[in-house]
C-alpha positions as CSV (number, residue, x, y, z in Angstrom):
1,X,19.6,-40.6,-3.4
2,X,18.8,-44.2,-3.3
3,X,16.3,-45.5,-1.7
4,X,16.7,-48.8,0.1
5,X,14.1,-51.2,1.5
6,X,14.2,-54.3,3.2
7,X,11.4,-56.7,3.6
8,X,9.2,-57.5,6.8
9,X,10.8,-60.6,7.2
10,X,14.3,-59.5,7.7
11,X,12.6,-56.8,10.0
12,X,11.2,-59.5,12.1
13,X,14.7,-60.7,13.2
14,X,16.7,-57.2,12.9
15,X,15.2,-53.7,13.9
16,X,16.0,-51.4,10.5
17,X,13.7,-49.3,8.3
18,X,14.0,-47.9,5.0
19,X,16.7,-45.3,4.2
20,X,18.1,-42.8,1.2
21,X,21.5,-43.2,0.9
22,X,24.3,-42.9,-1.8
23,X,26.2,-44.8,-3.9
24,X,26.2,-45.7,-7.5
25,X,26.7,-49.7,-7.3
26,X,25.3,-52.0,-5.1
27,X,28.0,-52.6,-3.3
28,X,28.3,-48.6,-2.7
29,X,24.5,-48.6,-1.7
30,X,24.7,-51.3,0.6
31,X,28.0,-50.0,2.2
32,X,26.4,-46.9,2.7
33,X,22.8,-47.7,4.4
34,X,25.1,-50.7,6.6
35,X,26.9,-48.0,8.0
36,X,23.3,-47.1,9.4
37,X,22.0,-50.2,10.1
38,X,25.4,-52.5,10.4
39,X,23.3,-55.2,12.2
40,X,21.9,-56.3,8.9
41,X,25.0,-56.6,7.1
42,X,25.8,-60.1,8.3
43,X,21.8,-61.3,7.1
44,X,22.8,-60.2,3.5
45,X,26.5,-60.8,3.0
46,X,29.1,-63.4,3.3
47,X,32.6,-62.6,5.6
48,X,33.8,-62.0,2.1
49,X,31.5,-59.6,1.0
50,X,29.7,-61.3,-1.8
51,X,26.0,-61.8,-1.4
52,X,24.6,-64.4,0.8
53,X,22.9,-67.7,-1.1
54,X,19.6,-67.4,0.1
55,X,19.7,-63.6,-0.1
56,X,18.4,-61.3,-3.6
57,X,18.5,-57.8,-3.9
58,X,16.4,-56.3,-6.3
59,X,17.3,-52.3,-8.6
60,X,14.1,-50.6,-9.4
61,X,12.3,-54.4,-9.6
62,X,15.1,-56.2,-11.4
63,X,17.1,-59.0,-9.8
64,X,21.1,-58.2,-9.6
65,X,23.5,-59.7,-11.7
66,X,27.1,-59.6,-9.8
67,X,26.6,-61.1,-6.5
68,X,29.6,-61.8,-6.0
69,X,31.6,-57.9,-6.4
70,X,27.9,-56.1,-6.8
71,X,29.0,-54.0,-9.0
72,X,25.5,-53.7,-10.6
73,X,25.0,-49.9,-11.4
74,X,21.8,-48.6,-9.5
75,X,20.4,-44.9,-10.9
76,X,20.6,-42.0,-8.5
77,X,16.9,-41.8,-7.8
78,X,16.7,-45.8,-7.7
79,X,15.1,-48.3,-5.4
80,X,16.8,-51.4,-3.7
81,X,15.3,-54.0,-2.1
82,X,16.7,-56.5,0.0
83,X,15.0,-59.6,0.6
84,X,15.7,-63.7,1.7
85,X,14.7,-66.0,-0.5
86,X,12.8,-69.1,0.3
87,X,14.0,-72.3,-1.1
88,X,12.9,-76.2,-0.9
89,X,9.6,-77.9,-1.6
């Protein structure tokens, strides 16, 4: 199982928590742990699916590379984190 996280300033806006779930891409991962916590999936992704601009999501401490079909592979005992990144001066 995967475990995914999401940082405390998502929290502060929707209620989730961390969660194992399954999945062997991001986008599986993410489909998976929204169907738990659906509320958040409008934070982290576009209408369209793809990954929000000001949005990163991070496999075992790396940033993704496909944010646009995530098909980034994430190992079975992996960690994902989901975080909003800050932007300006």
């Amino acid at each position: 199982m995967v475990t995914v996280h999401v940082t405390p300033n998502l929290r502060r806006h929707v209620s989730v928590e961390s969660a194992s779930v399954g999945g062997g891409t991001v986008a599986e991962v993410l489909q998976n742990y929204f169907q738990r916590f659906p509320i958040l999936r409008g934070y982290v992704l576009e209408d369209s699916g793809v990954l929000r601009k000001h949005m990163t999501v991070f496999i075992d401490g790396l940033t993704i590379q496909d944010r646009k079909n995530l098909s980034d592979p994430v190992p079975s005992n992996g960690e994902v984190f989901i975080m909003q990144t800050l932007s300006g001066g």
